[in-house]
N, C-alpha and C positions, 0 to 999 in steps of 0.2 A: 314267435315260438322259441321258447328255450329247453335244455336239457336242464332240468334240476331234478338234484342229488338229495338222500334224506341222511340223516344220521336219528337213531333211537336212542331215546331217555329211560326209557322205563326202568332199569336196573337201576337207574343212580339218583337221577332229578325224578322220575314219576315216584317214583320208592320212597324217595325223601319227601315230597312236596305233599303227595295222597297219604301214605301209610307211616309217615314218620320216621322214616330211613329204618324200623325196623320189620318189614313184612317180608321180604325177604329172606330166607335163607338159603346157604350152598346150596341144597339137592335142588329147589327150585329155579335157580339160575343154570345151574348143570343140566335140569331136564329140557330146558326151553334153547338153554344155547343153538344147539342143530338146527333149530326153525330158525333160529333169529340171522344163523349164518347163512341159509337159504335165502332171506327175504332180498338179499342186495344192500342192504345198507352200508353208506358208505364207511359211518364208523358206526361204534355206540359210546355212549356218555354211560361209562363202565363203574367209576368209581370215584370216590374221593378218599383222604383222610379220615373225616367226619367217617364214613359210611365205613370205612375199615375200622374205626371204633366201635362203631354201633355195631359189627357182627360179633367182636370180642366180646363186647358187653354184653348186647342180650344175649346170643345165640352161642358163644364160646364155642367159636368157628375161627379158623385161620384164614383169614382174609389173603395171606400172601397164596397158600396156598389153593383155595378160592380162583387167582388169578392165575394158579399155571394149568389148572385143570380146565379153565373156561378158554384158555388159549389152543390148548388140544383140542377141542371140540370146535375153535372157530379160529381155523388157520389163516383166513384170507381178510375177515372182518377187521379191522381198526378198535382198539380198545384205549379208549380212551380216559384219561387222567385228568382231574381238574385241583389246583392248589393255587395257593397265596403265593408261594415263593418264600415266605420264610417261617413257617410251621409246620407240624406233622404232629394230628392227632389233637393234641393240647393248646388250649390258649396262648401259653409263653412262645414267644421266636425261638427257635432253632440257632443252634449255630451254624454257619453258612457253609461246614466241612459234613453236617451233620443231615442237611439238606441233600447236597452230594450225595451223600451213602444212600438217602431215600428213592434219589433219581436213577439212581446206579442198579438197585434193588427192585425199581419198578421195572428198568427196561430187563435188566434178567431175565425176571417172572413173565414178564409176556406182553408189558402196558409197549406201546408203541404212539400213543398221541397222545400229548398233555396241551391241555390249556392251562395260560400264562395269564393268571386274574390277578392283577397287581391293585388289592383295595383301592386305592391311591391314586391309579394312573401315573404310576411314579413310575416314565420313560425308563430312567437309569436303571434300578430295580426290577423292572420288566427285563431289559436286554440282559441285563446281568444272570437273572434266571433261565432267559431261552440257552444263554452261551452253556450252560453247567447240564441244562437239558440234552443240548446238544453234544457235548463229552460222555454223556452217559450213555448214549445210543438212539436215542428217541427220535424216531423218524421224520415226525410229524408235530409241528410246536406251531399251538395258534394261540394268537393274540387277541386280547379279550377289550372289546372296546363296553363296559355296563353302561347300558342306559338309565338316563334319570332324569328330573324334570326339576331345577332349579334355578336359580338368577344365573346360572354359571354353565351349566351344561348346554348351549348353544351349540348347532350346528358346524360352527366354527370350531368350537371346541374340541368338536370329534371329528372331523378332519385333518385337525393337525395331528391331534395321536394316529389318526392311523397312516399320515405321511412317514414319521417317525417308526413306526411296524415296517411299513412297506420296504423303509432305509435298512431295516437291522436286518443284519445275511442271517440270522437263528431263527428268524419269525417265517414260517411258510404261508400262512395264512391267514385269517383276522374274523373274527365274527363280533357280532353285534349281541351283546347278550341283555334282556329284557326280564333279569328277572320277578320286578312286580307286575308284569302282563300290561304297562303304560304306554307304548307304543301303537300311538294310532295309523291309522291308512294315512290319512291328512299329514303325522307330521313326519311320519317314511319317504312321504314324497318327497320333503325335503332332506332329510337326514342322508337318507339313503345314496343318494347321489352322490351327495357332499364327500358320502366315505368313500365309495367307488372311485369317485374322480380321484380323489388322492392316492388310492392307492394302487391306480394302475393296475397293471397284469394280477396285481397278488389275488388270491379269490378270497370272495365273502360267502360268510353264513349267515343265518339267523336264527335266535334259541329265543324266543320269547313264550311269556306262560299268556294261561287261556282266561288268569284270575278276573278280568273284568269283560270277557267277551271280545275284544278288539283284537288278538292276536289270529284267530281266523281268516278273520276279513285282508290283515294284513299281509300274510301270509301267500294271499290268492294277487295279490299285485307287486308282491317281492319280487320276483323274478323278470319282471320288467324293467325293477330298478337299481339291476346290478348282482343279486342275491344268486349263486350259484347252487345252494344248499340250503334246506329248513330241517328245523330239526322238531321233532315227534313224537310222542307215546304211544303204545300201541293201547286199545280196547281202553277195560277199565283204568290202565296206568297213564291216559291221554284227557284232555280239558280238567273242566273241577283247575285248581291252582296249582296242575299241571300243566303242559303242553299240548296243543293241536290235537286231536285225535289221529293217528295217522291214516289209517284208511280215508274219512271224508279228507284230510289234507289232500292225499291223493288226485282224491274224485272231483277235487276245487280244482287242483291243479291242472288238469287235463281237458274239464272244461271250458279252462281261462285257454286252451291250447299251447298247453307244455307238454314235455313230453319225462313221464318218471318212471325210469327202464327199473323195477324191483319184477319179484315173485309174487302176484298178487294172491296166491293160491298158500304159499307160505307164509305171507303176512295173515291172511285169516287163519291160520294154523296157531301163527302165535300169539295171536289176541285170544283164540278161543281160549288156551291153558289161562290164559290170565285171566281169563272172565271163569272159569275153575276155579282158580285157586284164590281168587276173591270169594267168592258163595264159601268154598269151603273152609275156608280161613277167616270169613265174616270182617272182610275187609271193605272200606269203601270205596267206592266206582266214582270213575271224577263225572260230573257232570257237566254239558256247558254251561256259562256263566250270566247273570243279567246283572247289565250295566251298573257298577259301582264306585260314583264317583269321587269317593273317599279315599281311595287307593291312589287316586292325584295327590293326594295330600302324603298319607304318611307311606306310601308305597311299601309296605311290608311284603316281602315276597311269600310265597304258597306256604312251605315248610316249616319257615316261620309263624306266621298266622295259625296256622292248625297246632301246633307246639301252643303260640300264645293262649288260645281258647282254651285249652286242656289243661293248661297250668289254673287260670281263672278260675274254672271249674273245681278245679279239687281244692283251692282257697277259697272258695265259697264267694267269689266274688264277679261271677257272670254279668250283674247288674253295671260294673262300673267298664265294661268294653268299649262303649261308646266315649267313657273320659280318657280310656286312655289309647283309642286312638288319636283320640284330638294331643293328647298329649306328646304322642308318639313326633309329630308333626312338629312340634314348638323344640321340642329336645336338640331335632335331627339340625334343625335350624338353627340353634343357639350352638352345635358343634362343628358350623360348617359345612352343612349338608353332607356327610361322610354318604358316600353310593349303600342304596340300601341292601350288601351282596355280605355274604358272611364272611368275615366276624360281624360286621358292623350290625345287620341287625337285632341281634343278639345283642351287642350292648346296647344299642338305645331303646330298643322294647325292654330291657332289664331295668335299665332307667328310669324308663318314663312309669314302669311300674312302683320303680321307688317313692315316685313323686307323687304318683296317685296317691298311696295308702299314707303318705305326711306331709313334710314341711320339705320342699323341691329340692334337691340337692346334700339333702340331710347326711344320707346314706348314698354311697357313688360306691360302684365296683374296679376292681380292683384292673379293670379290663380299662374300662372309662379313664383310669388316671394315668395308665399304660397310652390311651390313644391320644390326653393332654399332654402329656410329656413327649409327644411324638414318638413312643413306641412303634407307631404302625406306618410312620411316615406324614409328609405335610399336610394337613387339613386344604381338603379345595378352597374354601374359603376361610377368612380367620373363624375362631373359636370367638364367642361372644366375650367381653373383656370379664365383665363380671363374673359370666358363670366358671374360666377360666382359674381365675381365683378362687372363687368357692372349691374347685374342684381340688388345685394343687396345695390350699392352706389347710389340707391336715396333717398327722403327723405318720398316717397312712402312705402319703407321697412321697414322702419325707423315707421313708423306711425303701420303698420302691424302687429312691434313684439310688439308693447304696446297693441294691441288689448287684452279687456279682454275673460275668458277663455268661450266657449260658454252656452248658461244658463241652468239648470237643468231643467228638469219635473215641478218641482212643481216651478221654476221661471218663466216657462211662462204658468202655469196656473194662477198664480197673473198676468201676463201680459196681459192673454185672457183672464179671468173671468171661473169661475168654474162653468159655469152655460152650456159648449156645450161637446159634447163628448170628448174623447180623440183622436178620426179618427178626427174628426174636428179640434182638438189644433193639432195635427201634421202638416194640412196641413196651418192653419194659420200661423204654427211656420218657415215654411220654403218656403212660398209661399206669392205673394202681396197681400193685405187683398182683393182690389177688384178685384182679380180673382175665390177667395174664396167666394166674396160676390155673385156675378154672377152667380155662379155654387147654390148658395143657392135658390136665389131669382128664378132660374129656374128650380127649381123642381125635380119632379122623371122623370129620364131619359127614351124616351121611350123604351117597352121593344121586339116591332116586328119589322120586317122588310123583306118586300118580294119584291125582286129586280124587278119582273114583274109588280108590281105595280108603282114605282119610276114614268115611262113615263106619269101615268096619271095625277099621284098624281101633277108632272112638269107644264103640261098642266092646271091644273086648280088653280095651283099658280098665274101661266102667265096670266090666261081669266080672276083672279079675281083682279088683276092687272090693267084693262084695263076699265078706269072709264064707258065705253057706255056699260059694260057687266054689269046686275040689278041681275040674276037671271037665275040660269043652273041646271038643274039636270043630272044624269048620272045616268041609270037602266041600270039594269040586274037581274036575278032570284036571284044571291047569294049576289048585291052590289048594293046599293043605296049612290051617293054619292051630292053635294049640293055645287051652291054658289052663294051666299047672299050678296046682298050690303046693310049695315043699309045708311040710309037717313043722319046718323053723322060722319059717319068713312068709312074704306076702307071695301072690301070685305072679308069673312071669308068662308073657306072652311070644 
């Protein structure tokens, strides 16, 4: 019998992986925070980069501020931060004073655990990151071991990274992160140990998704093998090419006889709103998964995958999914097996869709000649010789390496004007001005939202809508609500 710990997904990896990082808005994280700070979890997987663009973008929301409000609301929880180490926002690296300001900026606002996902596994570049994490305030720095199934990722493999974790004083703890759901019971058994023994005292987690069905089962014998912590979805934002559900996670765990000290009265609290604001929002509910054993092959993680289908679709070319995940597969291989964890699968699902629609290697992005020229750090294994060349003989490449080096702090404060924050220069610095503008001009985001309300609220968007409608009211004891047509404009609700 063990004590195991959960940490929740839903706001960050279930958001991304189900709803495509944008289903999510401030008021609906704000409304749910007070449950989710009740449940006992030990942290939540709160945000990324990505996911702070995607609220500019779509919802022209302030993401920084986003993060001081939900910290009010959940003083005791752990909000946790997930990054590369050397970008923010954009494709392009950071520069490494510019990184600084982002870590500096997070622990301000409210982030207190960041995981440390070095694409790469690139030791140096990992500690290098926890240390700058650690100057910034950041309580809590885990280290990110990505699962993956290639000639190279052996158990050995991942042992010695996380002997190296366990060494570095910045690293507190270490999780196993799975994100195309590949992690069988079978090869936990070995894996698992393998990372334990090495790493002694430091404690393990587990993040793996539910995409092929195996992360359940795994899940239910983790904690036998070292695993102090799993991490979870709640309701709808749990299985599908999400994470665990958390409630049965629970209910497995306590049969296997562990023991997971949460609210379980507050966890069905905050799966209900979500299971709201799915229906009301016409979002999709993850489902669990039947075995897909394709995802051995090109491992595309959840987010990805759901992105890939959707792009297909509006290119009119659903028909050719099955080429190009076989292609996905050949790509990933001919690049060295780069872990399939973002950026990475983004370039080579970008890729391999290049290759579908012509002649393979035709057309390369500009991300791809970025991860040949070691932009991103050393390939696990070499680069296939040929495709290497193809990649680097254009005049594309050529333009790429002159690029100069990316600009300091204080070169794009002369760029931006020293007159706006430094939350604001970051997201200028790595974002199109008028997305930054849009999110400005539209204010403070709002801060409620009650799913029972949505149907009315629908309806008298529609009636004020409808130029022969002058004038509506809508009573009740506890709600007065109105709509208006001025004599020079449309109606207002």
């Amino acid at each position: 019998m063990a004590d195991v710990g959960m940490v929740d997904v839903s706001l960050r990896d279930g958001n991304q992986s189900l709803w495509g990082a944008t289903g999510l808005r401030s008021a609906h994280v704000l409304q749910v925070a007070p449950l989710l700070e009740r449940v006992g979890f030990r942290a939540l997987d709160y945000s990324s980069s990505t996911a702070m663009g995607m609220l500019v973008r779509t919802h022209r929301e302030d993401p920084w501020e986003l993060i001081r409000r939900t910290r009010a609301l959940m003083p005791r929880t752990k909000l946790q931060f997930i990054g590369t180490g050397f970008r923010f926002i954009s494709w392009q690296n950071a520069h490494p004073e510019t990184m600084q300001l982002v870590y500096d900026r997070l622990a301000v606002n409210g982030i207190d655990r960041v995981v440390v996902l070095d694409p790469m596994h690139d030791m140096d570049a990992a500690r290098e990151t926890a240390r700058r994490l650690k100057r910034a305030g950041i309580d809590e720095v885990v280290g990110a071991l990505v699962f993956s199934i290639s000639a190279v990722h052996d158990d050995a493999f991942y042992a010695d990274l996380a002997r190296q974790m366990a060494e570095c004083a910045d690293i507190d703890r270490v999780y196993v992160k799975d994100p195309a759901g590949i992690l069988s019971a079978e090869r936990a058994r070995t894996l698992l140990p393998a990372v334990k023994a090495a790493l002694g005292s430091t404690a393990l987690e587990l993040h793996s998704h539910a995409t092929i069905g195996f992360s359940p089962q795994t899940y239910a014998i983790a904690p036998e093998l070292g695993v102090e912590v799993v991490q979870t979805g709640c309701g709808p934002l749990g299985n599908g090419s999400s994470l665990p559900e958390a409630r049965r996670t629970v209910a497995n765990l306590r049969e296997m006889g562990h023991r997971v000290d949460i609210d379980d009265r507050a966890l069905g609290l905050a799966c209900d709103f979500f299971d709201r604001l799915a229906a009301v929002e016409e979002l999709p509910v993850g489902r669990p998964q039947d075995f897909d054993a394709a995802f051995l092959h090109h491992q595309i993680a959840g987010g990805v995958m759901t992105t890939t289908r959707r792009q297909l679709h509006e290119i009119g070319m659903e028909d050719r999914f099955e080429s190009l995940v076989e292609e996905v597969g050949q790509v990933r291989a001919e690049l060295g097996f780069p872990i399939m964890v973002t950026p990475f699968p983004q370039m080579v699902v970008s890729q391999a869709l290049f290759n579908v629609m012509g002649e393979r290697y035709a057309n390369v992005s500009d991300q791809v000649i970025r991860y040949a020229m070691g932009g991103f750090g050393r390939p696990t294994a070499p680069i296939t010789p040929e495709v290497l060349d193809r990649i680097l003989d254009r005049p594309r490449a050529r333009e790429l390496q002159a690029e100069p080096p990316p600009p300091s702090p204080e070169e794009l404060r002369r760029q931006f004007g020293r007159g706006i924050s430094d939350e604001e220069l970051l997201l200028r610095a790595h974002m199109p001005g008028e997305q930054v503008d849009a999110m400005v001009a539209a204010g403070p985001a709002p801060q409620h939202f009650n799913p029972g309300m949505a149907p009315v609220l629908t309806l008298l968007r529609e009636l004020g809508q409808r130029e022969t409608v002058h004038d509506l009211a809508v009573g009740k004891p506890d709600l007065r609500l109105f709509v208006h047509r001025r004599a020079d404009g449309p109606a207002h609700v």
